[in-house]
NUDRENGU-233637 format. One line per 8 residues: number of its first residue (from 1); their letters; for each residue z, x, y of N, C-alpha, C. Coordinates in nm, 4 decimals, padded with zeros to 6 digits. Example, Ala and Ser with C-alpha at 12.3 -4.5 7.8 and 13.67 -1.06 7.14 Angstrom:
% NUDRENGU-233637
1 = as = 00.7800,01.3190,-00.5690,00.7800,01.2300,-00.4500,00.7800,01.3200,-00.3300 | 00.7080,01.2850,-00.2250,00.7140,01.3670,-00.1060,00.7870,01.2900,00.0030
***
This chain:
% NUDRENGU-233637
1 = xxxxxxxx = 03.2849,01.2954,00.5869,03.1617,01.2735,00.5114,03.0426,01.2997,00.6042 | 02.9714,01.3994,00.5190,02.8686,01.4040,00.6300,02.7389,01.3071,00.6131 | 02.6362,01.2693,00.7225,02.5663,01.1769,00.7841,02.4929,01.1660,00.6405 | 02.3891,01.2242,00.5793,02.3523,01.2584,00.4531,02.4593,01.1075,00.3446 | 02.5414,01.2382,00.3475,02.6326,01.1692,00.2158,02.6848,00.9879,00.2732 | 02.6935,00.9676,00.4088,02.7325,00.8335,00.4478,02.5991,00.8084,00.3887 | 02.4948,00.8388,00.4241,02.3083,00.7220,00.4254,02.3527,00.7179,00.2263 | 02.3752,00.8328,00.1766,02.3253,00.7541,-00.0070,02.4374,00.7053,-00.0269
9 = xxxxxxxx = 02.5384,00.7147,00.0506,02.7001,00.6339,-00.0019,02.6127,00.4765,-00.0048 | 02.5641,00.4351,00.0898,02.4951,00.2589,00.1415,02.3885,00.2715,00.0884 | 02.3459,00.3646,00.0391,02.2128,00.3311,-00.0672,02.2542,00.2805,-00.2031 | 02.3512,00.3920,-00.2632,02.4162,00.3559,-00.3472,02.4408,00.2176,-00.4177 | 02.4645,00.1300,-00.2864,02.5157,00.0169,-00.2966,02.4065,-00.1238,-00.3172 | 02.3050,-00.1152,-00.2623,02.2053,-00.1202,-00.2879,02.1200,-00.1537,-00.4424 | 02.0450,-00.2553,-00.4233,01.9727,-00.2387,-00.5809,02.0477,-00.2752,-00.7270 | 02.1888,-00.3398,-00.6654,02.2994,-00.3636,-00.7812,02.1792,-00.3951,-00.9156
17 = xxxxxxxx = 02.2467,-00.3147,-01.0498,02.1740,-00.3230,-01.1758,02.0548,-00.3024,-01.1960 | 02.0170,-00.2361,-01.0894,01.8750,-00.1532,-01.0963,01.9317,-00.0020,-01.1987 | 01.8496,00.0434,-01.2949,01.8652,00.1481,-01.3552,01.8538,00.3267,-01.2282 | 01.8046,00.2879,-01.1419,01.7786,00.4596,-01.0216,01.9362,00.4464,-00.9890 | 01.9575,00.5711,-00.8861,02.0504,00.5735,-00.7805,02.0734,00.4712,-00.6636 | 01.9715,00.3809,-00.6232,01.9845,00.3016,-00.5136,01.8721,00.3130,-00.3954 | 01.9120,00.2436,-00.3345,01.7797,00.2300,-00.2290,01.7977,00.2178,-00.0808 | 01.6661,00.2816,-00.0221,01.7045,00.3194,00.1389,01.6342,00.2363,00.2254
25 = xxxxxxxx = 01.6239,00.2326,00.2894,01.5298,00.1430,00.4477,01.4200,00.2625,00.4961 | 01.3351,00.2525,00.5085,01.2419,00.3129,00.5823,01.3148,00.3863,00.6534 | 01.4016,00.3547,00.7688,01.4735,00.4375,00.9102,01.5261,00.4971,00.8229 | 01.6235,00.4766,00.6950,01.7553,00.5882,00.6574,01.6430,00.6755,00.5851 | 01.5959,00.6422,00.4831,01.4587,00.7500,00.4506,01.4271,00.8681,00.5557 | 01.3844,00.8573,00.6738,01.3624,00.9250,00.7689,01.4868,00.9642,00.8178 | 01.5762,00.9348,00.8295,01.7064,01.0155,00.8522,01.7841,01.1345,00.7756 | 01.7592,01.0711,00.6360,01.7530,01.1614,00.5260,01.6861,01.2688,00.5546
33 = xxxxxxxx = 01.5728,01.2678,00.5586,01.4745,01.3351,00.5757,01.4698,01.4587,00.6829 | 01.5257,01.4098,00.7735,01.5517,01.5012,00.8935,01.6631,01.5502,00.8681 | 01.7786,01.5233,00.8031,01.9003,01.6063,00.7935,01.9106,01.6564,00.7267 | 01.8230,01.6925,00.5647,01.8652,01.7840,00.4692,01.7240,01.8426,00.4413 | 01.7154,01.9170,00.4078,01.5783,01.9923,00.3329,01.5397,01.9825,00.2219 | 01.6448,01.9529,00.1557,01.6457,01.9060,00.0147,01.6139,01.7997,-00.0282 | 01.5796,01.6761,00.0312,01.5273,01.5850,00.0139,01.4024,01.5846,00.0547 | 01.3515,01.4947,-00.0539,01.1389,01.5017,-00.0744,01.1166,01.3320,-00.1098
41 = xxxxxxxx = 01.0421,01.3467,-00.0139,00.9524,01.1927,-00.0467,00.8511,01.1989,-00.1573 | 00.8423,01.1134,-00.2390,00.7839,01.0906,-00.3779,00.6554,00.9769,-00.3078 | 00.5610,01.0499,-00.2498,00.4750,00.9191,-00.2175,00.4336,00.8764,-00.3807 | 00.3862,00.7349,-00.4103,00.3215,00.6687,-00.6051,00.2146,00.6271,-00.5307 | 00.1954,00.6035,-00.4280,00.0515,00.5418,-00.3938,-00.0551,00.6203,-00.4447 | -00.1986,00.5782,-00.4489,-00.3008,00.6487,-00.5242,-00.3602,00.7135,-00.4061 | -00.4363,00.8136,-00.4683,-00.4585,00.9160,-00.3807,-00.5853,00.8482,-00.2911 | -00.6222,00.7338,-00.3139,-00.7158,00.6694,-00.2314,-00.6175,00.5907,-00.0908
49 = xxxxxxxx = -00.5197,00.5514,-00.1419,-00.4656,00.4934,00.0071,-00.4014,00.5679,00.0709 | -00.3424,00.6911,00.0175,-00.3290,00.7972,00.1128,-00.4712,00.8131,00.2133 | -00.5542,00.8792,00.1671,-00.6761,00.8632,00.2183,-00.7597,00.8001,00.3110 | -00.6996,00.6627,00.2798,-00.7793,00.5481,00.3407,-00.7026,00.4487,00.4660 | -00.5409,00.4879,00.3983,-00.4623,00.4096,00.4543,-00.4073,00.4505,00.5423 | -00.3582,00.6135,00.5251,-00.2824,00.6624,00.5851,-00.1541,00.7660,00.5053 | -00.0729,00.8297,00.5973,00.0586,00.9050,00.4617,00.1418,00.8931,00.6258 | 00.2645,00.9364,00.5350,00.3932,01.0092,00.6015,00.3625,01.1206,00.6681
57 = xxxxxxxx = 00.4191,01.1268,00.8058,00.3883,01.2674,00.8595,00.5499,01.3475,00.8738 | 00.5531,01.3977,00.7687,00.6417,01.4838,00.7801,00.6393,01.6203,00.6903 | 00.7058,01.7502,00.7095,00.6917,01.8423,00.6733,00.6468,01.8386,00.5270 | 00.5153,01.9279,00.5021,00.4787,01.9620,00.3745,00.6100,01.9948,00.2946 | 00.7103,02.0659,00.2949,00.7770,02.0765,00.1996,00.8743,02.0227,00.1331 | 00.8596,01.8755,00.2250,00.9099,01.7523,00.1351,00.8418,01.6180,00.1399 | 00.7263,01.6647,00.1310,00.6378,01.5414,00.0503,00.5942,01.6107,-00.0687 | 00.5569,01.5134,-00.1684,00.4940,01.4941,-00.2783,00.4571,01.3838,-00.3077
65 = xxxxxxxx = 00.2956,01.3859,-00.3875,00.2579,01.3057,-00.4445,00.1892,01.2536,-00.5548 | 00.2448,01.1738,-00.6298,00.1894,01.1398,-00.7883,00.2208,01.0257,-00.7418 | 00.0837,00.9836,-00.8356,00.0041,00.8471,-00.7900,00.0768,00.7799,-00.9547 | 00.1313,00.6637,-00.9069,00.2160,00.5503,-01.0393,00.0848,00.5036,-01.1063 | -00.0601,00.4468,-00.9936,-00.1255,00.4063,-01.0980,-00.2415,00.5279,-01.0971 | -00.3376,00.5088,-01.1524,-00.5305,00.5925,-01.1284,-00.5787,00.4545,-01.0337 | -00.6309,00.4871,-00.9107,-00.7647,00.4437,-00.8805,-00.8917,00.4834,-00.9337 | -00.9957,00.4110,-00.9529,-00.9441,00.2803,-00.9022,-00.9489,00.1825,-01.0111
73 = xxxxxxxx = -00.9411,00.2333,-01.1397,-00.8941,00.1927,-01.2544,-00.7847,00.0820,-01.2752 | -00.6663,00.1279,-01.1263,-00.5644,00.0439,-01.1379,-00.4199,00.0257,-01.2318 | -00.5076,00.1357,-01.3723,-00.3812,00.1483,-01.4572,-00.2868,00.2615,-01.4270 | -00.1648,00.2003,-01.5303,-00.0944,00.3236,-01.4915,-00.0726,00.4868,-01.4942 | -00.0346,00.5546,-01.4425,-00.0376,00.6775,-01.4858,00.0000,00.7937,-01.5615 | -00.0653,00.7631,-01.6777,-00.0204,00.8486,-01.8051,00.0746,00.9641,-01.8197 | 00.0303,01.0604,-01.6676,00.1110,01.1895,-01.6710,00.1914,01.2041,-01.5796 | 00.2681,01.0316,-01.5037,00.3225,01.0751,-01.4697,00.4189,01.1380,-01.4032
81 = xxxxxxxx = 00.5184,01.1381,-01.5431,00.6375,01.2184,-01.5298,00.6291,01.4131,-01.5631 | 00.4774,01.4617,-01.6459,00.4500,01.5720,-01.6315,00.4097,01.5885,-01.4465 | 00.3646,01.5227,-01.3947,00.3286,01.5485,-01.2689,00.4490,01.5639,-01.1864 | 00.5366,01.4681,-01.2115,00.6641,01.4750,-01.1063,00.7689,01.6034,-01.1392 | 00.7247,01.6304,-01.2451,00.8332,01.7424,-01.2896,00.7322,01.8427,-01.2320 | 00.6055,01.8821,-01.2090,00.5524,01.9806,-01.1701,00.5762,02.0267,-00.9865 | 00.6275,01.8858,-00.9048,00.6818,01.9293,-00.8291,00.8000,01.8742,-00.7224 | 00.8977,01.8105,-00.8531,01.0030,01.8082,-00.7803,01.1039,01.8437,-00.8975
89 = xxxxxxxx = 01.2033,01.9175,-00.8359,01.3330,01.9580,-00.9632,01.4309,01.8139,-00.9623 | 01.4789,01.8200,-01.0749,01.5819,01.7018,-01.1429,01.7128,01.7323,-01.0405 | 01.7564,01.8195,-00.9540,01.8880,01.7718,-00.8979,01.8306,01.7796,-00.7319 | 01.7222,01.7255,-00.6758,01.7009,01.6550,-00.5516,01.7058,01.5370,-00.5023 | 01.7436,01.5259,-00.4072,01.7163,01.3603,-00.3541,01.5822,01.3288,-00.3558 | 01.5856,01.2373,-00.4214,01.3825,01.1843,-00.4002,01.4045,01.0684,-00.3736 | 01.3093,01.0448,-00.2656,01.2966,00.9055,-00.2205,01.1395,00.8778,-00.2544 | 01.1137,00.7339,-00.3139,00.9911,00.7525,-00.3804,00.9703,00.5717,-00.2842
97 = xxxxxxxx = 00.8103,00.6187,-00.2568,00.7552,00.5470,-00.1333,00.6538,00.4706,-00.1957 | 00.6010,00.3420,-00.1792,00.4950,00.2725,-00.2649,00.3967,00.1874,-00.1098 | 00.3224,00.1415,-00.1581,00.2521,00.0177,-00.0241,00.3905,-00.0606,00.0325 | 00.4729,-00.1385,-00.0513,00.5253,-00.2646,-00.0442,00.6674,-00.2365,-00.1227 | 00.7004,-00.1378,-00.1935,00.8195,-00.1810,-00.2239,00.8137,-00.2071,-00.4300 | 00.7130,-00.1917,-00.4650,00.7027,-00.2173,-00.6072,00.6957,-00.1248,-00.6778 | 00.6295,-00.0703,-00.6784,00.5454,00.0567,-00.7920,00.6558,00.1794,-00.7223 | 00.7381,00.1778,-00.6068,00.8406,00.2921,-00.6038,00.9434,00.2581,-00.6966
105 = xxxxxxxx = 00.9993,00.1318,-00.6923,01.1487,00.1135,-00.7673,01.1216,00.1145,-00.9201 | 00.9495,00.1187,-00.9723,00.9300,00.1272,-01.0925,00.9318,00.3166,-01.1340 | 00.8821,00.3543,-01.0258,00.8917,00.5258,-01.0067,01.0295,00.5779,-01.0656 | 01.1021,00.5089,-00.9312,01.2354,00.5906,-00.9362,01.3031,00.5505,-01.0627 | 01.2622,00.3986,-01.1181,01.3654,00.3795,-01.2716,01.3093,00.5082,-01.3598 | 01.1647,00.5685,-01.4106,01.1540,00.6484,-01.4345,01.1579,00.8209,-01.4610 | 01.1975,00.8008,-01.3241,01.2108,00.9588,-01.2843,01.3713,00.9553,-01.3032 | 01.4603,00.8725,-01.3112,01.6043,00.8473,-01.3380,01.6128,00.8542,-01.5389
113 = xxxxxxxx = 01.5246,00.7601,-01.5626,01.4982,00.7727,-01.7186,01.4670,00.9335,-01.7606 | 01.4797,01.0059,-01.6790,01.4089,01.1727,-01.7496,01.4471,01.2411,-01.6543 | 01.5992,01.2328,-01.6459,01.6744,01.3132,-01.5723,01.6693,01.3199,-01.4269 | 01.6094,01.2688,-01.3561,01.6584,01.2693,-01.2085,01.7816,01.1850,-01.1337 | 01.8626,01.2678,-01.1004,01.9881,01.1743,-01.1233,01.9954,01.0894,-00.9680 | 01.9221,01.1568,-00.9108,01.9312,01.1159,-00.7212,01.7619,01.0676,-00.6756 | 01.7350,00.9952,-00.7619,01.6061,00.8774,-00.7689,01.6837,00.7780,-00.7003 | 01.5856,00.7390,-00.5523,01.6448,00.6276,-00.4518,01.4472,00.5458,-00.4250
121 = xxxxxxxx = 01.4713,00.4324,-00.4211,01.3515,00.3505,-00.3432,01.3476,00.3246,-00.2302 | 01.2289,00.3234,-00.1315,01.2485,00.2850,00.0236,01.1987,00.1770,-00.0479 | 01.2876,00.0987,00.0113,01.2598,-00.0863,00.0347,01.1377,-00.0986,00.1705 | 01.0701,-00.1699,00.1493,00.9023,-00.2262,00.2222,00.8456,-00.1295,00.1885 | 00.8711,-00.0313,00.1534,00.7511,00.1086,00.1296,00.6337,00.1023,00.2809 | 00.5109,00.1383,00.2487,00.4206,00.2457,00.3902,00.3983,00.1218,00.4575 | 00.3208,-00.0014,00.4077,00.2761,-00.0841,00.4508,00.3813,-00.1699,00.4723 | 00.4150,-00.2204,00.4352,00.5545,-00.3798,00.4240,00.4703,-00.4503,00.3451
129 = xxxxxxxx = 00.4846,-00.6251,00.3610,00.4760,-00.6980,00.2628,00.3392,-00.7847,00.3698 | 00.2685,-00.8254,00.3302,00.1023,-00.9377,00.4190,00.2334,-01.0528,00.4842 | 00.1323,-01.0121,00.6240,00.2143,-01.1480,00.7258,00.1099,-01.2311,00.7027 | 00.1722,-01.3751,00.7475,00.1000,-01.4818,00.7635,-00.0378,-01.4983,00.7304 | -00.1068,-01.3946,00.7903,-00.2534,-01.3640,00.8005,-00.3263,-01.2909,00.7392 | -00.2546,-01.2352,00.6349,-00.2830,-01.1262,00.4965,-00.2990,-01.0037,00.5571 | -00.2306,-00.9688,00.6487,-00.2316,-00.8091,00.7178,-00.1053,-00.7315,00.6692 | -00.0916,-00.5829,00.6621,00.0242,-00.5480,00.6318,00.0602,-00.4852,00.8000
137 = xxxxxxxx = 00.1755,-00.3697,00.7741,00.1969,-00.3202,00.8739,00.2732,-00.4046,01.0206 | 00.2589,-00.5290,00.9636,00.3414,-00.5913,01.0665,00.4647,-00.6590,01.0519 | 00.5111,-00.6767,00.8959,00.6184,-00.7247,00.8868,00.7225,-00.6424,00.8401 | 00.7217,-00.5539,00.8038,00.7829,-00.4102,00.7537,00.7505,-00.2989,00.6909 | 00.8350,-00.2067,00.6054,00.7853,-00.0555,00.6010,00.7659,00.0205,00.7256 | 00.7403,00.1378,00.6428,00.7161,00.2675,00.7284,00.6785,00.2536,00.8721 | 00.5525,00.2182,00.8783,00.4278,00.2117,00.9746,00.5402,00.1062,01.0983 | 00.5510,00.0282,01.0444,00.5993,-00.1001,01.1738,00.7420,-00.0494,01.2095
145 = xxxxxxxx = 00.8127,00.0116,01.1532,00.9600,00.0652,01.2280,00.8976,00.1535,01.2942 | 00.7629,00.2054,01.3040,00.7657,00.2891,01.4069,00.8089,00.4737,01.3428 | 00.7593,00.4893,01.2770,00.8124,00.6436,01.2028,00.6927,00.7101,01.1791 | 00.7089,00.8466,01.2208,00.5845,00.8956,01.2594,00.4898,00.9102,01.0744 | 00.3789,00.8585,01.0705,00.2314,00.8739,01.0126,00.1317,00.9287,01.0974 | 00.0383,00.9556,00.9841,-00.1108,00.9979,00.9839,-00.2402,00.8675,00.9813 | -00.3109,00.7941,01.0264,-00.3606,00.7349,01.0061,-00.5238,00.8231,00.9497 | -00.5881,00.7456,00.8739,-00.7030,00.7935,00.8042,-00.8136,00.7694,00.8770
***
């Protein structure tokens, strides 16, 4: 089995009775990522915390991004599953990335609802979850394992 197929075998497992494929860790995300080409990160964050916050630094030709809600409106986003179909195909691995871990696993039930059969969530998503002190970035996600970003 190759390295790939071991990381979504334990994703798989993952997320029991969640409607997606399963869910990854920040590190296997990035492992993924580096071993196949075929896999694309689904950033849902709004195009303001990309912006403001920061993104994933990894090759343009597997990121994408459609924003789950509108800033700064806050609601959700009407188009989008026309958006995700505009640039990712239904038989890729997508790993779909949020602040914290929420608005991805609501992504990926969607993009699974309309044919994506290999819809996975990174668990903590970019930021992680507010430590103690209402800061992110220090208790998990992306940023605090240490995986290369862009800061804004």
């Amino acid at each position: 089995m190759s390295n790939v197929e071991t990381l979504l075998a334990a994703a798989r497992t993952r997320a029991p009775g969640q409607p997606y494929a399963g869910a990854v860790t920040p590190r296997e995300a990035w492992e993924l990522l580096q071993s196949a080409a075929r896999v694309r990160l689904v950033d849902v964050r709004t195009d303001a915390e990309r912006a403001w916050v920061g993104k994933v630094a990894i090759p343009a030709q597997q990121h994408c991004a459609v924003q789950w809600s509108v800033w700064p409106e806050g609601v959700p986003n009407p188009d989008f599953v026309e958006q995700l179909q505009a640039v990712a195909q239904k038989d890729e691995v997508l790993l779909f990335l949020c602040r914290s871990g929420v608005r991805s696993r609501h992504a990926a039930r969607v993009a699974t609802e309309n044919g994506y059969a290999h819809a996975f969530d990174i668990l903590e998503g970019f930021e992680g979850d507010k430590d103690a002190d209402g800061h992110r970035k220090t208790v998990g996600g992306w940023c605090k394992v240490g995986l290369p970003w862009m800061g804004a």
